[in-house]
C-alpha positions in Angstrom: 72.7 24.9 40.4 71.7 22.1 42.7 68.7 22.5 44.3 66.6 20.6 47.1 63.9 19.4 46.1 60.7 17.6 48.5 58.3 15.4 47.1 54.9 15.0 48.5 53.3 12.1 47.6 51.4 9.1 48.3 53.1 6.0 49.5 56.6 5.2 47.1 56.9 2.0 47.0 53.6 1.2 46.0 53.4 2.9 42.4 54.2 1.8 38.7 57.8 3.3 37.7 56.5 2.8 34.5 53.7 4.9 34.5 53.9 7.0 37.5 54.8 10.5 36.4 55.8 11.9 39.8 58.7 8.6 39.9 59.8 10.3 36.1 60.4 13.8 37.8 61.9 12.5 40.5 64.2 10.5 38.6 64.8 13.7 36.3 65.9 15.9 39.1 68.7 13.1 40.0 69.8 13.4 36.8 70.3 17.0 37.1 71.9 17.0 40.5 69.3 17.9 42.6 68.7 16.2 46.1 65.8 14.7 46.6 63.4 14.3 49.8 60.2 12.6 50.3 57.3 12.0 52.4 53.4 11.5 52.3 50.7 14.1 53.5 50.0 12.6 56.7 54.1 13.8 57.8 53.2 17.3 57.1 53.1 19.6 60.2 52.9 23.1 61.2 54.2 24.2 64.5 53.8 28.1 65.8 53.3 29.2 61.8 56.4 27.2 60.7 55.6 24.0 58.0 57.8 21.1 58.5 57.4 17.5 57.7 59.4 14.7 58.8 60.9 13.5 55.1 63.3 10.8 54.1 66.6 11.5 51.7 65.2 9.7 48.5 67.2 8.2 46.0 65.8 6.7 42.8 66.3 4.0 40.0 64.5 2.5 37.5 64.6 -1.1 38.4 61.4 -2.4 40.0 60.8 -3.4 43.0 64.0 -1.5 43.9 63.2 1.6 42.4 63.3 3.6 45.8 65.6 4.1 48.7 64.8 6.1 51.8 67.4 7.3 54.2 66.7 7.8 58.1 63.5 10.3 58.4 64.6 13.9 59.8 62.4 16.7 60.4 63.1 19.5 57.5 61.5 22.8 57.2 59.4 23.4 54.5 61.3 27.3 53.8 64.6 25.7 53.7 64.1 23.8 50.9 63.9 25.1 47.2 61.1 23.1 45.6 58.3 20.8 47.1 56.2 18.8 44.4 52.9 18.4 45.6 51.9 15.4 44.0 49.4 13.1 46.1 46.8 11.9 44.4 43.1 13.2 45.1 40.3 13.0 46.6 40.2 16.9 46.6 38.8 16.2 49.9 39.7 18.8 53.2 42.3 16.9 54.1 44.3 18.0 50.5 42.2 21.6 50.8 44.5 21.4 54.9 47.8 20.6 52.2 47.5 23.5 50.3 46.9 26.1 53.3 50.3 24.6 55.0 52.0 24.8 51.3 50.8 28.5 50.9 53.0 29.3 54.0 56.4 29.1 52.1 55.4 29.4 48.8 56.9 31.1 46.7 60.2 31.5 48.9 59.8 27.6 48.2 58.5 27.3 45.3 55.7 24.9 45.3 54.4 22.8 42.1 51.4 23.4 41.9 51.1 26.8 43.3 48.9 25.7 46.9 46.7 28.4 46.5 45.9 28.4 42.4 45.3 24.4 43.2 42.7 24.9 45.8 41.5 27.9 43.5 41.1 25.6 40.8 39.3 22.1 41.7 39.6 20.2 38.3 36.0 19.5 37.3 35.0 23.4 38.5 38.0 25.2 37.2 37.1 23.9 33.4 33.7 25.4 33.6 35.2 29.1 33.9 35.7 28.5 29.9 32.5 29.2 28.1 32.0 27.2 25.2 35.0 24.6 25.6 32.6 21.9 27.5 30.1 20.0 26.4 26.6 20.7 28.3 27.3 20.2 31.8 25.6 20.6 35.0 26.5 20.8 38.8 24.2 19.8 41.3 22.5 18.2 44.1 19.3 18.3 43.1 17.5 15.4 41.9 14.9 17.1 40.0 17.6 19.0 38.1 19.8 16.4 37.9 16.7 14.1 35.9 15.5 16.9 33.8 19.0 17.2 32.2 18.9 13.6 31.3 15.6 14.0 29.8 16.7 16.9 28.0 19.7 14.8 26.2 18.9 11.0 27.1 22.2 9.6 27.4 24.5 11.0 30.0 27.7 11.2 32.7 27.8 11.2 36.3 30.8 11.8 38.4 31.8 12.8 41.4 33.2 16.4 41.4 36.7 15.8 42.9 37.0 12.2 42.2 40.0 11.0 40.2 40.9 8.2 37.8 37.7 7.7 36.7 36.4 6.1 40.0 32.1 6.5 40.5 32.1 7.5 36.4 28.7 6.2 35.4 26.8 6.2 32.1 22.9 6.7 32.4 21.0 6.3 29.2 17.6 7.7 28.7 15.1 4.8 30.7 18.3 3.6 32.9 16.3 2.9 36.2 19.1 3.5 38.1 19.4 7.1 38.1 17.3 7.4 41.4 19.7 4.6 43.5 22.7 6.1 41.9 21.8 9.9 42.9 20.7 8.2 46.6 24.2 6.5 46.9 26.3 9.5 46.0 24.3 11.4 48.9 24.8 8.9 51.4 28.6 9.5 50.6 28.9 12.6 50.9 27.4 16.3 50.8 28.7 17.6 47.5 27.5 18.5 44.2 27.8 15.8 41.4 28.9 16.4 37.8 26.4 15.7 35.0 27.6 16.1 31.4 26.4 15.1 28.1 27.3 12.0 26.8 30.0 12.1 24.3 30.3 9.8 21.5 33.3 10.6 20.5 35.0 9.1 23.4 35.0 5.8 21.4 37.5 7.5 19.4 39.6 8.1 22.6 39.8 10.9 25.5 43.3 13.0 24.8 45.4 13.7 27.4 47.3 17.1 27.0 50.3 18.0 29.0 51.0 21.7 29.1 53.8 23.5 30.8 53.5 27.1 31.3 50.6 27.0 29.7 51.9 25.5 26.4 50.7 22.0 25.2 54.0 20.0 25.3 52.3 16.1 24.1 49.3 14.4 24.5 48.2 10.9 23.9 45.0 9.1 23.3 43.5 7.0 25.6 40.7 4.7 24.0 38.5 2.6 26.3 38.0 -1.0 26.4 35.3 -2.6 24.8 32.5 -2.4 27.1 33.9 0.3 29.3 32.5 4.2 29.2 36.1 5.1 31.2 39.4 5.2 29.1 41.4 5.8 32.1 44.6 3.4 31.4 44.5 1.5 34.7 41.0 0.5 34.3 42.2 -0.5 30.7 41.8 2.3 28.8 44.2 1.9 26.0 47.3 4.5 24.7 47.8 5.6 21.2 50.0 8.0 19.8 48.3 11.4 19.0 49.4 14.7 17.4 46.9 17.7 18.5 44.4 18.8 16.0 43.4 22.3 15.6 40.8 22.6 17.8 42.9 20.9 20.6 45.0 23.6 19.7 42.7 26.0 19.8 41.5 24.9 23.5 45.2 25.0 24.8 45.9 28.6 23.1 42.6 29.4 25.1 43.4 28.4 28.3 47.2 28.5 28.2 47.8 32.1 29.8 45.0 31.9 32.6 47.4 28.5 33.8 50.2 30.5 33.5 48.9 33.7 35.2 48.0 31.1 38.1 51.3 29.6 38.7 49.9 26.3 37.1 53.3 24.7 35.7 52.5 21.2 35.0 49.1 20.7 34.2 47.1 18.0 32.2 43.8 18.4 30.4 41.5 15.8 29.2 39.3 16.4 25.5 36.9 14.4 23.9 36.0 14.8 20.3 35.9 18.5 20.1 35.0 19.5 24.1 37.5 19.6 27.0 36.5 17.5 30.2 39.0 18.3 32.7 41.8 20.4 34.0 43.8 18.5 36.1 46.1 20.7 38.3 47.1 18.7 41.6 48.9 15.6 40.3 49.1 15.3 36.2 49.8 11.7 34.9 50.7 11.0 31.3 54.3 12.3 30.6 55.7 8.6 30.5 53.3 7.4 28.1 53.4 10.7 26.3 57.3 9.8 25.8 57.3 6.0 24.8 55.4 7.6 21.8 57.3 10.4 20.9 60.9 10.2 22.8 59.9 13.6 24.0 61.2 14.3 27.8 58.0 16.3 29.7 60.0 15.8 32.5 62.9 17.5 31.5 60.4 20.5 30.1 59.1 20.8 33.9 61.8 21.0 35.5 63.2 23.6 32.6 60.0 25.9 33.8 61.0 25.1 37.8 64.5 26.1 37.3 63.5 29.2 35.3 62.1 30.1 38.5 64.8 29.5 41.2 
């Protein structure tokens, strides 16, 4: 069955076919006949109730710097199409909070991936806390005090923003660091929100896993081991990507987790573990599923779009 399928995303011709996982479920959904649209958050619209967006026919290859072609934009709406992919990148700021009200208007008649509402339910950094004893000590806060008696508690710790992505305003703070005070200052000036403090890991010398489940069952995963000299092992701030094979505690945290993602709707989700503690869940646009098959000539792809056409 051929179905029609709208990608929301940011900008096409700007990403790395090689790495970008949205570009390999695109290019999956050719493959099985489906017709593809596409256009970026800022086209999306809602008139009298009714979601449209004003999308381009989307045709894909994997030859870069011609890996895309658009047709003429036309406006489509959102309940006459099968499947949107909501997959723009974060900030999980209120513009992307906006997305997911719009999104909730057809879904599931349309299905969307993510589920809008589960993905504004489930902000990456907060959703992972739900699960007692899976993190490693963490805290969320504004407060300075707070925030300085958790580093004097274990010396050596992380500070994030709590919907950043791709490791962008990750610091490390060791016990003495004078620049706790001008750090906690800066993220205020930016912005009103909570950071996220958590206890330094070790282990993330070792590598920081990245698990790909679908329906709630791990599918692959990777290790991602950061440079010398760099506390992130994000890959494009060259973090680098090893084969991995889950262990049983990885196992054990997906086997955990795995039916409260798929009670939410949560298809294709990615989840981030150090050493023996997961980090993240990361429910509005998973990366990995490329590297994840280079290693193991798995097709993730093909195992999302198996769940999405369960579905239809």
């Amino acid at each position: 069955m051929s179905l029609s399928v709208a990608i929301q995303m940011d900008p096409i011709h700007s990403i790395n076919i090689n790495a970008d996982s949205t570009f390999a479920l695109g290019l999956e959904a050719q493959a099985r006949g489906h017709k593809l649209f596409y256009y970026e958050p800022l086209d999306l619209s809602m008139r009298d109730g009714r979601a449209y967006a004003q999308m381009c026919p989307l045709t894909l290859r994997r030859e870069a710097g011609n890996h895309a072609t658009l047709g003429a934009k036309e406006k489509v709406h959102l309940d006459e199409v099968d499947v949107v992919l909501m997959r723009q990148d974060p900030p999980f700021d209120m513009s992307y909070i906006t997305a997911t009200h719009i999104l909730e208007t057809v879904h599931p008649k349309t299905l969307v991936v993510n589920d809008p509402a589960e993905v504004r339910n489930a902000p990456e950094k907060l959703f992972a806390v739900r699960f007692a004893g899976l993190l490693p000590p963490t805290l969320i806060s504004r407060d300075p005090n707070e925030i300085r008696a958790f580093r004097n508690e274990f010396s050596d710790i992380i500070v994030k923003p709590l919907f950043g992505n791709g490791g962008a305003g990750v610091f490390r703070i060791r016990e003495g660091d004078e620049n706790l005070n001008s750090l906690l200052e800066m993220f205020g000036q930016m912005n009103r929100e909570p950071v996220i403090v958590q206890k330094y890991l070790p282990e993330v010398r070792q590598g920081d896993k990245r698990i790909i489940l679908v329906d709630g069952v791990p599918v692959g995963a990777i290790n991602r081991v950061p440079a010398e000299g760099e506390a992130r092992s994000n890959m494009h701030v060259g973090g680098r990507a090893e084969k991995w094979s889950l262990t049983p505690r990885e196992r054990e945290i997906c086997e955990i987790i795995g039916p409260e993602l798929k009670a939410r709707g949560l298809i294709f989700v990615g989840i981030d573990v150090i050493g023996d503690y997961l980090t993240e869940i990361n429910v509005t646009s998973p990366t990995g599923i490329q590297e994840i098959d280079r290693f193991d000539g798995a097709n993730l792809a093909g195992l999302v779009w198996d769940a999405i056409e369960a579905r239809r």
